[in-house]
Structure formats: C-alpha cells, structure tokens
C-alpha positions as CSV (number, residue, x, y, z in Angstrom):
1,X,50.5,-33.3,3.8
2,X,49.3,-31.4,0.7
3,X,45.9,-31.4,1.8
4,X,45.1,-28.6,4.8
5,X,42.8,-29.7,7.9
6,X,40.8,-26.8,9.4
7,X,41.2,-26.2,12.8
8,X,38.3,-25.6,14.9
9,X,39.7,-22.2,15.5
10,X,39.5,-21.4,11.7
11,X,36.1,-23.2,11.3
12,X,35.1,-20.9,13.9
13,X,37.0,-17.5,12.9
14,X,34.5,-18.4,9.4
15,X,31.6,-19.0,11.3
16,X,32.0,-15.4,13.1
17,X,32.4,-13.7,9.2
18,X,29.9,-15.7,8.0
19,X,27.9,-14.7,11.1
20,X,28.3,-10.8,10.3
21,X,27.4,-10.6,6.7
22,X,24.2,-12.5,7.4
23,X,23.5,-10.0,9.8
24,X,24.6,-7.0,7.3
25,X,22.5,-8.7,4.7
26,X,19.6,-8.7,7.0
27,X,19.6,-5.5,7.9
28,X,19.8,-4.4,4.1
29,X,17.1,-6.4,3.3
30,X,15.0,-5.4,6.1
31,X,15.8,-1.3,5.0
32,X,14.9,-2.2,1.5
33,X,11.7,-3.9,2.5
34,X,11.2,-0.8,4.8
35,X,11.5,1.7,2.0
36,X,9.6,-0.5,-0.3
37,X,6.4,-0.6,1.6
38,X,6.9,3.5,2.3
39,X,7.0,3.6,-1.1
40,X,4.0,1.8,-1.6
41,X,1.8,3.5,1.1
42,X,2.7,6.9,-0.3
43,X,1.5,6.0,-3.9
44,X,-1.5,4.3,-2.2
45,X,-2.6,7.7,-0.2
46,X,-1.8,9.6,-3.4
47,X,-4.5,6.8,-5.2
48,X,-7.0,7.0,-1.6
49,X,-7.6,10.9,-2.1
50,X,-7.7,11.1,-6.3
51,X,-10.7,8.5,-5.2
52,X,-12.0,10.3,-2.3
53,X,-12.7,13.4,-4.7
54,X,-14.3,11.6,-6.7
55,X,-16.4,9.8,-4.7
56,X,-17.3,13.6,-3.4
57,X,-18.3,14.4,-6.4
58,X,-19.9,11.4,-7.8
59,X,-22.2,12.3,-4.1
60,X,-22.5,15.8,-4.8
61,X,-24.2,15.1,-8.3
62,X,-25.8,11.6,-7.1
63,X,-27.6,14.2,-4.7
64,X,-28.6,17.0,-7.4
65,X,-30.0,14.1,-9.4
66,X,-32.0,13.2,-6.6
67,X,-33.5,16.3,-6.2
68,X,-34.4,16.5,-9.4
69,X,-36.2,13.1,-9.3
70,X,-38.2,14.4,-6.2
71,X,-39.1,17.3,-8.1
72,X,-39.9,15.7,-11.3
73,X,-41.9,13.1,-9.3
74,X,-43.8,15.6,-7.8
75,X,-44.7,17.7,-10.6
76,X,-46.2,13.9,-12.2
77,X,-48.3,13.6,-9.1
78,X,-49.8,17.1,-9.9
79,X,-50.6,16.2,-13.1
80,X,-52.4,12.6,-12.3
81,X,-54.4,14.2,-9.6
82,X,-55.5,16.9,-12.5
C-alpha cells in the first residue's frame, strides 16, 4: 500500500512532541510577557517621580502664591478701613 496508516503509537509519539514545544512555547511566552511588564513598570516609576517633583514644586510655589495673596489681601483691608 503506497499510502502509510499511523499507528496509535506514532499518533501518540506526535502528540508527546507536540505536547513539549507547546509547553516550551509557553514558557517563552510567559518570560517575554514577564520582562515586558518589568520593562514597563520601570519606565512607569522613572515617569511617577519626574511627576512627583513636579507636583512638589508646582505645591511649593502654589503655597508662596498663597502667601502672597494673604498678604496682599490684607494690606487691601488696611487700606478700605483707612
């Protein structure tokens, strides 16, 4: 016969290969998926402190401003009760 039947032995010799690069491909995929979302969380913490500082900042001269105001404010209260 020119055409070859499988055996259930060789379907099941294939099934155990096939078996074992899924679960190498898995694994890959789950280390790349791993170091992707490293990666990511590392860029985002770089991002989270750049903002942080300025957000210290922005605070630090948000509260000089104010100060300002409430001295300003003041000083027009003096002058009205003139």
């Amino acid at each position: 016969m020119a055409d070859e039947v499988a055996k259930k032995s060789d379907l099941e010799a294939i099934e155990v290969r096939m078996d074992a690069h899924m679960e190498a491909l898995e694994i890959r995929l789950l280390e790349r998926i791993e170091k992707s979302e490293t990666n990511l969380l590392k860029e985002f913490r770089k991002w989270a402190m750049i903002a942080e500082s300025r957000l210290r900042t922005n605070e630090v001269s948000i509260a000089g401003l104010m100060d300002r105001t409430a001295a300003l404010e003041g000083r027009v209260n003096d002058l009205e009760q003139r």
